[in-house]
N, C-alpha and C positions, 0 to 999 in steps of 0.2 A: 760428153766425149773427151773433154778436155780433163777434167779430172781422170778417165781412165787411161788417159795416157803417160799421166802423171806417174799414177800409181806405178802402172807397166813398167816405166823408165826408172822411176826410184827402186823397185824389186829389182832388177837386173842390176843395178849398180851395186844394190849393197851384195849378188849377187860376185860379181864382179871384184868386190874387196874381198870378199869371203873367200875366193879364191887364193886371192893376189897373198893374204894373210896364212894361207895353209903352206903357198912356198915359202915365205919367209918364215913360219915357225917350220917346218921342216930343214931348209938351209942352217938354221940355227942351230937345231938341233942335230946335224950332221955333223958342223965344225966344233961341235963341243961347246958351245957358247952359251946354250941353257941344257938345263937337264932333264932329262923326261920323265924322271923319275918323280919330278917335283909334283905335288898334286895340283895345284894348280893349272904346273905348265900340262898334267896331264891332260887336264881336265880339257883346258882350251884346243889342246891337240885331238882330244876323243871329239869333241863337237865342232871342230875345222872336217875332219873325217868325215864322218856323220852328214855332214851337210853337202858337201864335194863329192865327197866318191861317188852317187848315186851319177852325177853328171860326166866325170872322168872316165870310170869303167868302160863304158862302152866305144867310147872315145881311142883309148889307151888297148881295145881288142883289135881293135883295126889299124891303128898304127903298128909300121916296122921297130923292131927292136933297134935304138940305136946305142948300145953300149949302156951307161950311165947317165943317159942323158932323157930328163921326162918331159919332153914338151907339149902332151897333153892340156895343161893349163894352157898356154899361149896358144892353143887353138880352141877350148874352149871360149877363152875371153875373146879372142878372134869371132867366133862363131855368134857370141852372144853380143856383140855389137854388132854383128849384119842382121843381124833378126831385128837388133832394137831398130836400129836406120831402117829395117825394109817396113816396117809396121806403122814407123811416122812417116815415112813415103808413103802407103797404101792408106794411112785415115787421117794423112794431113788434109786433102780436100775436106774430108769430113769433118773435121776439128774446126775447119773455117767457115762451112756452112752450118755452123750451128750457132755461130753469132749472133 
């Protein structure tokens, strides 16, 4: 059990940078500081997308439009650390009874 939670908690995390990493190459590439033309930075920017959007879309349907401002991300990562804490809450007993 304890290994499964491991896992859980490691998936969400790099989860969680995955995110954190699509804002900052996005902010980037807003103020002109890389370019997205580059194939590279393309490349990291197509599979930042790629792996994100499936979780933000649905997210960003139901939120108000607030101008320019996307805070779908801060309620994802929001969202995905109450799920991680409510899940080691709900199989912490169990984590310990398998000592």
């Amino acid at each position: 059990m304890r290994a499964l939670l491991w896992l859980f908690d490691t998936v969400v995390s790099i989860y969680i940078w995955l995110v954190i990493g699509r804002v900052l190459l996005d902010l980037l590439i807003q103020f002109g500081i890389v370019n997205s033309r580059q194939p590279l930075v393309a490349q990291i920017g197509e599979f930042l997308y790629r792996v994100t959007e499936p979780a933000l879309a649905p997210i960003r349907k139901r939120l108000p439009y607030l101008g320019g401002i996307d805070i779908t991300p801060m309620v994802l990562i929001i969202a995905l650390t109450f799920i991680r804490y409510l899940v080691f809450e709900l199989a912490g007993p169990l984590a310990r009874a398998t000592l």
